[in-house]
LUMZA-77736 format. One record per residue: residue in one letter; x, y, z of N, C-alpha, C in turn. Coordinates in nm, 3 decimals. Example, Ala and Ser with C-alpha at 12.3 -4.5 7.8 and 13.67 -1.06 7.14 Angstrom:
2
{'a',{1.319,-0.569,0.780},{1.230,-0.450,0.780},{1.320,-0.330,0.780}}
{'s',{1.285,-0.225,0.708},{1.367,-0.106,0.714},{1.290,0.003,0.787}}
***
This chain:
224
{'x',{0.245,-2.232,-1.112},{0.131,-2.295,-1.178},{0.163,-2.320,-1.326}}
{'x',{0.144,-2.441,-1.372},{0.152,-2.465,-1.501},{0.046,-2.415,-1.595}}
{'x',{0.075,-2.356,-1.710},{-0.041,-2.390,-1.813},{-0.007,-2.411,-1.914}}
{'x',{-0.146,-2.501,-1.897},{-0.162,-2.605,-2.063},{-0.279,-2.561,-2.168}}
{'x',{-0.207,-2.566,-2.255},{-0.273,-2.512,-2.362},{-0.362,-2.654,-2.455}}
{'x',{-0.497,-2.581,-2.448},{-0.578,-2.720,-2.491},{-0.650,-2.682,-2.624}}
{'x',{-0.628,-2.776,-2.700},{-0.640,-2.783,-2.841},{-0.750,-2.867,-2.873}}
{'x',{-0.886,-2.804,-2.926},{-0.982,-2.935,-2.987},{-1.125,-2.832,-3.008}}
{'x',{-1.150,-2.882,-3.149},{-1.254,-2.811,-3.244},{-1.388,-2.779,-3.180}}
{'x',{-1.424,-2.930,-3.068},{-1.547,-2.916,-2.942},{-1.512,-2.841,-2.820}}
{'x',{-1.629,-2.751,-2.859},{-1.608,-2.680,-2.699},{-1.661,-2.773,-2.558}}
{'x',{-1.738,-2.882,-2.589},{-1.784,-2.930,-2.508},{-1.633,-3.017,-2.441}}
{'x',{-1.562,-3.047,-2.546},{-1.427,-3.162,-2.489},{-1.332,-3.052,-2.400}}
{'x',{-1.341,-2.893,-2.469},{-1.218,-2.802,-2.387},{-1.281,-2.809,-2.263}}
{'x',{-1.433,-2.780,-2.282},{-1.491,-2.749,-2.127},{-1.472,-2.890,-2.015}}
{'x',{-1.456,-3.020,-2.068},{-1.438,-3.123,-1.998},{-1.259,-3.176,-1.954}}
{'x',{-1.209,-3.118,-2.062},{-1.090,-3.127,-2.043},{-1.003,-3.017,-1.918}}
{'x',{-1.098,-2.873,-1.906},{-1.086,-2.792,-1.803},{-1.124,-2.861,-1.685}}
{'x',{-1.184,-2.900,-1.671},{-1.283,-2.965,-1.541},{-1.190,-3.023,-1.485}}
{'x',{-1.106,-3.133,-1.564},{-1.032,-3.230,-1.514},{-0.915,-3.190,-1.473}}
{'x',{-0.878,-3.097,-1.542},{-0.727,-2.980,-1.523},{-0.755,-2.933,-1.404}}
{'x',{-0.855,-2.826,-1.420},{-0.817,-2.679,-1.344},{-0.844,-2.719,-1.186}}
{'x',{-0.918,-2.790,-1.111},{-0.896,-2.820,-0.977},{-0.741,-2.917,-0.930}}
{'x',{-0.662,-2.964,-1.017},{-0.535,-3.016,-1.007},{-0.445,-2.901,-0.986}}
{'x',{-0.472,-2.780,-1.002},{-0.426,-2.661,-1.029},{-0.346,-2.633,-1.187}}
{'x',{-0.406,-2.665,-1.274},{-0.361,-2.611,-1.399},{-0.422,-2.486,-1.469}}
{'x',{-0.337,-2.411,-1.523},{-0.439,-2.300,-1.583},{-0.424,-2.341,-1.725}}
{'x',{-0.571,-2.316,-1.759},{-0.609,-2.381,-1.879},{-0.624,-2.263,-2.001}}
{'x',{-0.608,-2.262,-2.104},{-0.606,-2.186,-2.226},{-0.645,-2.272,-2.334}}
{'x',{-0.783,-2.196,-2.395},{-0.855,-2.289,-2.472},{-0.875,-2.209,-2.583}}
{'x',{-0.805,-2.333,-2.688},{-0.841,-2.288,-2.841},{-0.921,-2.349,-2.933}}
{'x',{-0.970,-2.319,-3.028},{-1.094,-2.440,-3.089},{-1.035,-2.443,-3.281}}
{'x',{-0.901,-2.377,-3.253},{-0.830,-2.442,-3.367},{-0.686,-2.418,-3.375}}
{'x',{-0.606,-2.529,-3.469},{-0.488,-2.522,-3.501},{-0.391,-2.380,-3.508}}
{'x',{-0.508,-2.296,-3.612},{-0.428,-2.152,-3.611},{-0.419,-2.117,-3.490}}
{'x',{-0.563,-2.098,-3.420},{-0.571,-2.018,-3.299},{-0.460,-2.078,-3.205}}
{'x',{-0.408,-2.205,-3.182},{-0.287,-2.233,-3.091},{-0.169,-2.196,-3.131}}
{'x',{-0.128,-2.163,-3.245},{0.047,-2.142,-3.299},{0.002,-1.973,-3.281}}
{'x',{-0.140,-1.900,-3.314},{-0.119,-1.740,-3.284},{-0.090,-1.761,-3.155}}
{'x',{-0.185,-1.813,-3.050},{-0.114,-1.808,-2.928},{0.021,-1.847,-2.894}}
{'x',{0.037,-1.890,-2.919},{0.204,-1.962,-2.902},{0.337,-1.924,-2.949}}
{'x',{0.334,-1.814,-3.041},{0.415,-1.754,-3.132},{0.387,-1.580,-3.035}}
{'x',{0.292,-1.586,-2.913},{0.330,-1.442,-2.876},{0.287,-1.447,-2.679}}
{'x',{0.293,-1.655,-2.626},{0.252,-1.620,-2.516},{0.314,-1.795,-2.507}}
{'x',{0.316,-1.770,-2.336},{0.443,-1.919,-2.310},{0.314,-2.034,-2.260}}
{'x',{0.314,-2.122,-2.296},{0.235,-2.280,-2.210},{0.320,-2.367,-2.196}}
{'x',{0.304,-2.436,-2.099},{0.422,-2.517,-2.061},{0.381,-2.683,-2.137}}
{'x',{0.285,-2.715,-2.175},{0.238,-2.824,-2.234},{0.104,-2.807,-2.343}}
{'x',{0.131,-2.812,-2.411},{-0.020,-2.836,-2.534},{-0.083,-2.960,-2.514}}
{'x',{-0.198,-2.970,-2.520},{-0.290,-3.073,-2.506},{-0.325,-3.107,-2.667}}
{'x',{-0.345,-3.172,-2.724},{-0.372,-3.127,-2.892},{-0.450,-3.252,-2.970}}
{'x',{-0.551,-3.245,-3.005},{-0.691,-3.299,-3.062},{-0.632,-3.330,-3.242}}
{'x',{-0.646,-3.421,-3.269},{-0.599,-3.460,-3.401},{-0.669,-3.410,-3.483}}
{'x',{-0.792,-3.489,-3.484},{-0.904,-3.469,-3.555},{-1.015,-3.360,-3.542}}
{'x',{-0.937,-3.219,-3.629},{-0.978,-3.128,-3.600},{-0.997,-3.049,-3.821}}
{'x',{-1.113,-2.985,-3.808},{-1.136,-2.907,-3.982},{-0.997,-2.799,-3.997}}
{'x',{-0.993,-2.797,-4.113},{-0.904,-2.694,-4.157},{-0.750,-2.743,-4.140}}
{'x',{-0.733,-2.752,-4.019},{-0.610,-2.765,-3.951},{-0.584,-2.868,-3.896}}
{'x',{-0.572,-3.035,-3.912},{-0.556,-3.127,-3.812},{-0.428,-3.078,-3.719}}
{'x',{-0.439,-3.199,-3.631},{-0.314,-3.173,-3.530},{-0.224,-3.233,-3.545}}
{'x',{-0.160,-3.307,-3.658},{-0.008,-3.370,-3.722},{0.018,-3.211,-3.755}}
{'x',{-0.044,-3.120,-3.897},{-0.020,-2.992,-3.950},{-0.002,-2.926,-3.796}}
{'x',{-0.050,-2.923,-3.757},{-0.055,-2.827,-3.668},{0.086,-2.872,-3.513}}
{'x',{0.105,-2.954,-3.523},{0.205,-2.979,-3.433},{0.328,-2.959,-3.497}}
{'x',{0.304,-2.988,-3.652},{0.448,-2.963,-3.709},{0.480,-2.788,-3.701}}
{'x',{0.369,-2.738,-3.756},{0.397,-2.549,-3.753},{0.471,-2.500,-3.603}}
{'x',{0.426,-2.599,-3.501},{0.463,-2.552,-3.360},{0.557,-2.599,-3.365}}
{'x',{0.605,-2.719,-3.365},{0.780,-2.758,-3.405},{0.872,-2.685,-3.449}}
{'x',{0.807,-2.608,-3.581},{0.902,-2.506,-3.640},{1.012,-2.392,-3.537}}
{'x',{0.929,-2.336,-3.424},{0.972,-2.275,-3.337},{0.944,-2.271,-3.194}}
{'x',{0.909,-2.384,-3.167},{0.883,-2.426,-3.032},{0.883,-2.571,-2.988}}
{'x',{0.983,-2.572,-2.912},{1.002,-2.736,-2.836},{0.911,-2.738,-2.679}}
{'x',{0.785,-2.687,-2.701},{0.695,-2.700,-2.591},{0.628,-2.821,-2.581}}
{'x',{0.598,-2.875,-2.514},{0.599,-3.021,-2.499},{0.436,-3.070,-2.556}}
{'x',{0.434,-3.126,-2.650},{0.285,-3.193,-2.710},{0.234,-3.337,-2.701}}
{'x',{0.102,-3.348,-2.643},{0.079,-3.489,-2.587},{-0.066,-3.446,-2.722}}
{'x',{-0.068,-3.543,-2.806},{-0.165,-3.576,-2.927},{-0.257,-3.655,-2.838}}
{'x',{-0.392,-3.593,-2.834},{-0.537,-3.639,-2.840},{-0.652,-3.704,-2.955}}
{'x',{-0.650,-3.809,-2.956},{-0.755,-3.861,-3.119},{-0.807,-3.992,-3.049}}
{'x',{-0.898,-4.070,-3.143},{-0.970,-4.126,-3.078},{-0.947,-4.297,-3.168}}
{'x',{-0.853,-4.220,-3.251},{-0.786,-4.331,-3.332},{-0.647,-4.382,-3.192}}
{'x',{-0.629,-4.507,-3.250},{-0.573,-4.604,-3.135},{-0.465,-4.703,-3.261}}
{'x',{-0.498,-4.663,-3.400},{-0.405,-4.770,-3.498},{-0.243,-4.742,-3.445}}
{'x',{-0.149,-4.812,-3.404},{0.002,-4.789,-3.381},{0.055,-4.707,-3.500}}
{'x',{-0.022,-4.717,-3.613},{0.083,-4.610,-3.734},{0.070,-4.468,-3.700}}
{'x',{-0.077,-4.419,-3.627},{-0.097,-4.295,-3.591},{0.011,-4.255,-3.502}}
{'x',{0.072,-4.365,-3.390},{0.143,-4.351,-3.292},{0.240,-4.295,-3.323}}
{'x',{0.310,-4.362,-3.408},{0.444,-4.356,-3.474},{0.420,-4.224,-3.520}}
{'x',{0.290,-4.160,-3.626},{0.329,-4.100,-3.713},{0.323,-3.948,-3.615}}
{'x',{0.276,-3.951,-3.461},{0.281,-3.815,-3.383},{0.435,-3.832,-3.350}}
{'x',{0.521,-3.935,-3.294},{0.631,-3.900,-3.246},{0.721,-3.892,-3.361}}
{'x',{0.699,-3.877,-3.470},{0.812,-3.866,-3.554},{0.777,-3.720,-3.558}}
{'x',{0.666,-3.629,-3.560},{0.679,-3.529,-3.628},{0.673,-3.437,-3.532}}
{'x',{0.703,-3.499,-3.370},{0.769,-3.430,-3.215},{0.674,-3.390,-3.186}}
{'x',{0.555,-3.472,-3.142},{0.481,-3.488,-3.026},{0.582,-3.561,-2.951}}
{'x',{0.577,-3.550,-2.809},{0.618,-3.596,-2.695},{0.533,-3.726,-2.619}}
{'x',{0.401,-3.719,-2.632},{0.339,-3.835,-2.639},{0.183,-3.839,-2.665}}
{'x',{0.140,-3.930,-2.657},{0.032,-3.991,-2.734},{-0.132,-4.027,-2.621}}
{'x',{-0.238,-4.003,-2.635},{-0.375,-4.031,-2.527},{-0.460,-4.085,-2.633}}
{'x',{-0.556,-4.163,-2.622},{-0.622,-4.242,-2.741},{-0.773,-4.170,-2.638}}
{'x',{-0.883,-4.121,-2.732},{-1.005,-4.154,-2.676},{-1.122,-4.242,-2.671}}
{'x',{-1.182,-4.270,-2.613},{-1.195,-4.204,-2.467},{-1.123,-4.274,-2.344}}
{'x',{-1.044,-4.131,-2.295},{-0.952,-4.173,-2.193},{-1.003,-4.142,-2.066}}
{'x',{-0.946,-4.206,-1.915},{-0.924,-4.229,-1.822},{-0.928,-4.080,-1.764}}
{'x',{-0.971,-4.011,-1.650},{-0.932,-3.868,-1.622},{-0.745,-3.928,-1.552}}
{'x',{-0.771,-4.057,-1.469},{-0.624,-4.040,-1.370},{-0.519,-4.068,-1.497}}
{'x',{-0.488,-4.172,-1.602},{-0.448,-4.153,-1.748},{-0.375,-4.047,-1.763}}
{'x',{-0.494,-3.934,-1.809},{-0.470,-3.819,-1.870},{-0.372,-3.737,-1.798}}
{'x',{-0.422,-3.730,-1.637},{-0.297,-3.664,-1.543},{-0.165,-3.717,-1.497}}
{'x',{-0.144,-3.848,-1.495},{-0.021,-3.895,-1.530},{0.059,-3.888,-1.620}}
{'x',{-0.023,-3.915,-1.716},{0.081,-3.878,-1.840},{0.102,-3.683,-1.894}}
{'x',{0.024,-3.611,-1.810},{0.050,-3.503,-1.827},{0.183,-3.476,-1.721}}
{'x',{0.187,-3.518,-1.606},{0.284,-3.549,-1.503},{0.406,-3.603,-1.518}}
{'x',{0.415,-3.680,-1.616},{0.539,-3.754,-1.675},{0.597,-3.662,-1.799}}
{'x',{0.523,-3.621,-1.902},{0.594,-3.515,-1.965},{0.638,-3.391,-1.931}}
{'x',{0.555,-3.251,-1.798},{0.605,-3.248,-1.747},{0.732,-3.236,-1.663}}
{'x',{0.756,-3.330,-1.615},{0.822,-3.387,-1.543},{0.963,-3.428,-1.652}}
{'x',{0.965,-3.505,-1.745},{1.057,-3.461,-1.832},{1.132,-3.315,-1.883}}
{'x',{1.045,-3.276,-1.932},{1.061,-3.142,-1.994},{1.086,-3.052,-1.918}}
{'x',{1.074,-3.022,-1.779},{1.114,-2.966,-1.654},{1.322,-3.016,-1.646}}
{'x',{1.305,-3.106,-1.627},{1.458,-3.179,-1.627},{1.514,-3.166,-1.713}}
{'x',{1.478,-3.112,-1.850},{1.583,-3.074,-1.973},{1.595,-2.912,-1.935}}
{'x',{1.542,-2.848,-1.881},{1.563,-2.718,-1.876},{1.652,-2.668,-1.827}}
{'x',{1.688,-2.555,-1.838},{1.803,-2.470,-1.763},{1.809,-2.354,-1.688}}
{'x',{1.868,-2.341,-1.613},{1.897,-2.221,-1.560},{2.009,-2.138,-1.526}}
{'x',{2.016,-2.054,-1.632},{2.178,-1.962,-1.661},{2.172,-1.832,-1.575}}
{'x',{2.286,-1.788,-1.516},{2.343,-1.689,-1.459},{2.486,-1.604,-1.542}}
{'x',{2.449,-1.481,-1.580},{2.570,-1.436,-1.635},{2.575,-1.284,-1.572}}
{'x',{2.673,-1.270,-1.490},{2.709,-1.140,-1.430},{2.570,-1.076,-1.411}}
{'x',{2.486,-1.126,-1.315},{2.367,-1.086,-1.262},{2.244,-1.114,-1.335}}
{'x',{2.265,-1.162,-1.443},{2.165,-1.157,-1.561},{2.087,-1.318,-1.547}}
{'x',{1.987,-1.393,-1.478},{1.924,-1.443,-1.499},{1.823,-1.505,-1.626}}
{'x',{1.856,-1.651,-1.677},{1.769,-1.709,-1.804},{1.710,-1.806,-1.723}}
{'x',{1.589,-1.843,-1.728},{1.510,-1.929,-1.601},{1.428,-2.018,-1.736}}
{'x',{1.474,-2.096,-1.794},{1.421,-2.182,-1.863},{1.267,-2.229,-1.839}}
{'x',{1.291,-2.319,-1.713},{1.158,-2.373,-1.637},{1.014,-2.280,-1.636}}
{'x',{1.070,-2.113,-1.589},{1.013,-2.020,-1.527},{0.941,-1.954,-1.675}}
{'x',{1.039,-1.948,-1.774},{1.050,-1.843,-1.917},{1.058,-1.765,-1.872}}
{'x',{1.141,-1.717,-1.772},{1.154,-1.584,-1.710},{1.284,-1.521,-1.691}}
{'x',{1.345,-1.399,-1.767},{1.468,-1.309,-1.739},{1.458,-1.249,-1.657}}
{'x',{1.543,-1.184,-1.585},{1.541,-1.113,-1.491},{1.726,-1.042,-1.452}}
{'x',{1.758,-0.936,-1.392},{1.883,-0.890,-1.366},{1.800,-0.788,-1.259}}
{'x',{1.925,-0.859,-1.170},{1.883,-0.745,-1.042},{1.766,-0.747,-0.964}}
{'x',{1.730,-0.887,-0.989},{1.623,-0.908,-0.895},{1.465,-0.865,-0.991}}
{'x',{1.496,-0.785,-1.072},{1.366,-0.700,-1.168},{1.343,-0.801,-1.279}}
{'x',{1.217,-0.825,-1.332},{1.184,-0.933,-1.450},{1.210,-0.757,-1.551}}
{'x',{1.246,-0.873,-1.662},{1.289,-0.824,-1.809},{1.158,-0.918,-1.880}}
{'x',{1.079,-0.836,-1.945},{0.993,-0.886,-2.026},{1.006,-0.910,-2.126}}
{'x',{1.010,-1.049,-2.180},{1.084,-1.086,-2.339},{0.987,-1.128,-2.386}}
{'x',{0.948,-1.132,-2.536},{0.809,-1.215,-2.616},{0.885,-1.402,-2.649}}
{'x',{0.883,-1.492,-2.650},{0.932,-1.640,-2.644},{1.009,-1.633,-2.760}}
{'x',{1.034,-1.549,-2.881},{1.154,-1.597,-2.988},{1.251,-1.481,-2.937}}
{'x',{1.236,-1.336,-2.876},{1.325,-1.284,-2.755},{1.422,-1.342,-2.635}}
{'x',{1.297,-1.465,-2.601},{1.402,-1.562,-2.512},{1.458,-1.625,-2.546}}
{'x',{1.420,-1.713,-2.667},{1.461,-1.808,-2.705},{1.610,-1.742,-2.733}}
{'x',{1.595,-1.638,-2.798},{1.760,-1.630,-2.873},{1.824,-1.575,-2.772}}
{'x',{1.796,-1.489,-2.687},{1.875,-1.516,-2.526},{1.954,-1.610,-2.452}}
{'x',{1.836,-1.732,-2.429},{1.866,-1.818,-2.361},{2.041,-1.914,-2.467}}
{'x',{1.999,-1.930,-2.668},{2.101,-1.980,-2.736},{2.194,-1.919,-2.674}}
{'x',{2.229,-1.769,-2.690},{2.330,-1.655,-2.714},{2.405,-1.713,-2.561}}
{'x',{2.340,-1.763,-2.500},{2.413,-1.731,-2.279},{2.475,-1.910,-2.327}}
{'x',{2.404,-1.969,-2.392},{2.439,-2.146,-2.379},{2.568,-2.151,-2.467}}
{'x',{2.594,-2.087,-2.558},{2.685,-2.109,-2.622},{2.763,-1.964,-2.699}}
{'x',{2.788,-1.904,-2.548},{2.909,-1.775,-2.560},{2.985,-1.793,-2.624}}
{'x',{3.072,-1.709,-2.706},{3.176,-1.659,-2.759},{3.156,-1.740,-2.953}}
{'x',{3.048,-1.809,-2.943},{3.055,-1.848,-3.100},{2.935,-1.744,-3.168}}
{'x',{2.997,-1.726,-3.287},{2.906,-1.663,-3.386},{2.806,-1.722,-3.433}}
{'x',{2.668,-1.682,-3.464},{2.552,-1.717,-3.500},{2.531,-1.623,-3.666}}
{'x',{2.554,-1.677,-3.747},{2.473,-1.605,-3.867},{2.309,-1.572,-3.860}}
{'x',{2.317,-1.502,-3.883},{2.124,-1.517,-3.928},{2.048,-1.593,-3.975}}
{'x',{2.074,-1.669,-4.080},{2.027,-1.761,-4.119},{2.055,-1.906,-4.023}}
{'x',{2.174,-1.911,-3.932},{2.208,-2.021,-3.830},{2.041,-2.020,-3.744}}
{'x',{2.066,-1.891,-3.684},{1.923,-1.833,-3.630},{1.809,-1.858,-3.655}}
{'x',{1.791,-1.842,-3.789},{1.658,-1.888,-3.824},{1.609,-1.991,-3.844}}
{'x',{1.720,-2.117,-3.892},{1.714,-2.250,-3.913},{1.640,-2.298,-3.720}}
{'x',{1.770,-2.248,-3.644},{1.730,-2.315,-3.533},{1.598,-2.296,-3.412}}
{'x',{1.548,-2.181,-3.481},{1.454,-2.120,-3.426},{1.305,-2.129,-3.485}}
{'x',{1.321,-2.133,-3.612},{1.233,-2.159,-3.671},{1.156,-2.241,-3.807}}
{'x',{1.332,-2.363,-3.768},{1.307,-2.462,-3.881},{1.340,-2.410,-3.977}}
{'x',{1.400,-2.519,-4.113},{1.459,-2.543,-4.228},{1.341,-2.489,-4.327}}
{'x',{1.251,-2.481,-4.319},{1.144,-2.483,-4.397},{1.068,-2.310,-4.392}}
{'x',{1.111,-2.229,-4.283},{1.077,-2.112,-4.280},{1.071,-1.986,-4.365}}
{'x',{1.028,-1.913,-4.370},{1.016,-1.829,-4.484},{1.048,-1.668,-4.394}}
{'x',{1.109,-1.701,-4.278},{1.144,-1.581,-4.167},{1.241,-1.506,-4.250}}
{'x',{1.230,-1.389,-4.274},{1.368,-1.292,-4.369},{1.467,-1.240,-4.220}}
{'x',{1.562,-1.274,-4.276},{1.726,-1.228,-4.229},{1.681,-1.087,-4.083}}
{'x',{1.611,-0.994,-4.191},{1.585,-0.875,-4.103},{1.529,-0.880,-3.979}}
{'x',{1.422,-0.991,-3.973},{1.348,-1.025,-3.860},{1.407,-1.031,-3.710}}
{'x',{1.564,-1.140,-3.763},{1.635,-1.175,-3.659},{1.719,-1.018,-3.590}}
{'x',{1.741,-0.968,-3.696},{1.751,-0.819,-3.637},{1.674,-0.705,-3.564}}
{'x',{1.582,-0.751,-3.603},{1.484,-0.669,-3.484},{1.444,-0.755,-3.360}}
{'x',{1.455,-0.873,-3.344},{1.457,-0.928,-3.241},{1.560,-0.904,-3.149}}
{'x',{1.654,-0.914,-3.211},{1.816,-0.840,-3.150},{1.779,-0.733,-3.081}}
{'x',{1.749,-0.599,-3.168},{1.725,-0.478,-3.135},{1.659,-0.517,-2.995}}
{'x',{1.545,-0.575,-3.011},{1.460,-0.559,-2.893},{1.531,-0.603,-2.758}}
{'x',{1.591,-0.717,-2.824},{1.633,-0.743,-2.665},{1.747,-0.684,-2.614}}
{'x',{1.833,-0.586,-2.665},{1.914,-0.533,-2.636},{1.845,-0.404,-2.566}}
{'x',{1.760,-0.329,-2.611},{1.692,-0.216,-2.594},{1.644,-0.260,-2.430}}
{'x',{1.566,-0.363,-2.436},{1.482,-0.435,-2.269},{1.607,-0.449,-2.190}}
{'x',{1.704,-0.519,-2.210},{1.810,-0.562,-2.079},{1.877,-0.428,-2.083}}
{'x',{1.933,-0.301,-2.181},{2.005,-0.216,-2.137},{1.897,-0.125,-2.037}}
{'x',{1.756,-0.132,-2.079},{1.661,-0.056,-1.942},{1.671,-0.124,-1.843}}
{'x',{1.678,-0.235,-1.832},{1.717,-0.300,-1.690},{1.866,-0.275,-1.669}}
{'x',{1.916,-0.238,-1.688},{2.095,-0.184,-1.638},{2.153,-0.262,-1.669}}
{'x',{2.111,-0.389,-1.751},{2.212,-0.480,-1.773},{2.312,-0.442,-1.947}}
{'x',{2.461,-0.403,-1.885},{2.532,-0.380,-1.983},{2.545,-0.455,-2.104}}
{'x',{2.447,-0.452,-2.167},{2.440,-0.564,-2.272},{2.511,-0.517,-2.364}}
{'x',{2.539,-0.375,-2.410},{2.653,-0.396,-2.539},{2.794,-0.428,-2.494}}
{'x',{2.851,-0.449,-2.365},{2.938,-0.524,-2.357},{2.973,-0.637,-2.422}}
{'x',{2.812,-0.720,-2.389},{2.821,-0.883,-2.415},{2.770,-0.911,-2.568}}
{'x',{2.670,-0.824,-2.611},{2.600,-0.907,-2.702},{2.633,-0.806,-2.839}}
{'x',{2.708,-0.911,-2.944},{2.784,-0.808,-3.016},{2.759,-0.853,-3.154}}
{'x',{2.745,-0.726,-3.253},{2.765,-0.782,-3.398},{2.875,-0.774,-3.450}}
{'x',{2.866,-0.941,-3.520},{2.977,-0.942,-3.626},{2.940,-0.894,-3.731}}
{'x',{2.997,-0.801,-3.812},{2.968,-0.749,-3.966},{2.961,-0.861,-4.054}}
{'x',{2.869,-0.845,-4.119},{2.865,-0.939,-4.259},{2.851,-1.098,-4.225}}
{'x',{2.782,-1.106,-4.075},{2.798,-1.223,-4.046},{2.641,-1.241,-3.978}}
{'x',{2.643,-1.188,-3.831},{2.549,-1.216,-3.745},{2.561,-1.160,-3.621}}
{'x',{2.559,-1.249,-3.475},{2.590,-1.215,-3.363},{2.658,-1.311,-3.299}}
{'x',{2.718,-1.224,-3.203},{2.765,-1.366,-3.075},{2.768,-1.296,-2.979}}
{'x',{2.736,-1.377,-2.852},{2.748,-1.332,-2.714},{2.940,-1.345,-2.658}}
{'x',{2.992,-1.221,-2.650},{3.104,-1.238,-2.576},{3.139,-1.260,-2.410}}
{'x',{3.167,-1.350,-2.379},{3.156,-1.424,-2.258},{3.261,-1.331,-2.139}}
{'x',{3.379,-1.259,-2.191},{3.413,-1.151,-2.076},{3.433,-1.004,-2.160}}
***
């Protein structure tokens, strides 16, 4: 089951926007602002954001960019503006695509179906000496047992398995994880480390074999 995370200041639009979802079988997660979607999102997985432009405090350009910073989860921009500069100005700043209101319910599920459906096909799925990265799923696992990771846990998992045997500085890390513009300190990426080393060695997976520090540098995953 997918869920989409739905973004917009009216509760009356989340409650209509559920309606149209949740008998398609989507599970729906409803926020009624910008912050409230990046707290969610910075400590829980959705496979698509739904996201309302024209929203107080927080529009949804600001607010799609903060999610950019550390998440390539797929964003389809909701507004009721239709000018082509708006268009332009969601896919430059990585929305994935664009719904003008008031829209179509069959519309809305196609084009939720087509991104989706993209973003499904960029994903991956790695195997390393029993150790399962399930992109699609956001799910680790070794030995058949799920390993419970928080999404910047996976994320640097899933880098570390894609591109074995090269070194990652910390700061490499943080750029790619959480954007050029971040204010994440060095240490952070180290306790993320910690953690996930601590979770896969309780699952039996020999991780200080593989996942190693370089001094004065960072990490890299060693591939035998």
């Amino acid at each position: 089951m997918y869920t989409i995370l739905l973004v917009d200041d009216e509760k009356r639009m989340l409650d209509l926007l559920e309606l149209y979802l949740a008998p398609k079988g989507y599970r729906c997660v409803k926020c009624e602002s910008g912050v409230a979607a990046i707290r969610y999102l910075e400590n829980n997985k959705a496979d698509l954001v739904l996201l309302d432009v024209m929203m107080p405090e927080m529009d949804g350009w600001e607010t799609c960019k903060q999610i950019r910073e550390f998440s390539n989860v797929p964003i389809i921009m909701v507004t009721a503006r239709g000018e082509t500069t708006d268009v332009v100005q969601g896919l430059k700043i990585g929305a994935d695509d664009y719904i003008t209101k008031p829209f179509d319910e069959s519309e809305l599920l196609a084009r939720i179906e087509a991104v989706l459906r993209r973003s499904v096909g960029k994903q991956a799925k790695l195997e390393f000496h029993g150790l399962v990265w399930d992109e699609a799923q956001h799910k680790a696992q070794y030995a058949g047992h799920d390993i419970f990771l928080t999404p910047k846990e996976f994320a640097i998992l899933g880098l570390f398995l894609k591109n074995p045997n090269r070194v990652f500085s910390r700061e490499q890390l943080i750029v790619t994880l959480w954007g050029y513009n971040a204010n994440t300190e060095e240490r952070t990426i180290d306790s993320h480390v910690k953690n996930i080393r601590e979770k896969l060695r309780q699952a039996g997976f020999p991780i200080d074999q593989f996942l190693q520090t370089v001094w004065g540098v960072g990490y890299k995953w060693k591939s035998k």
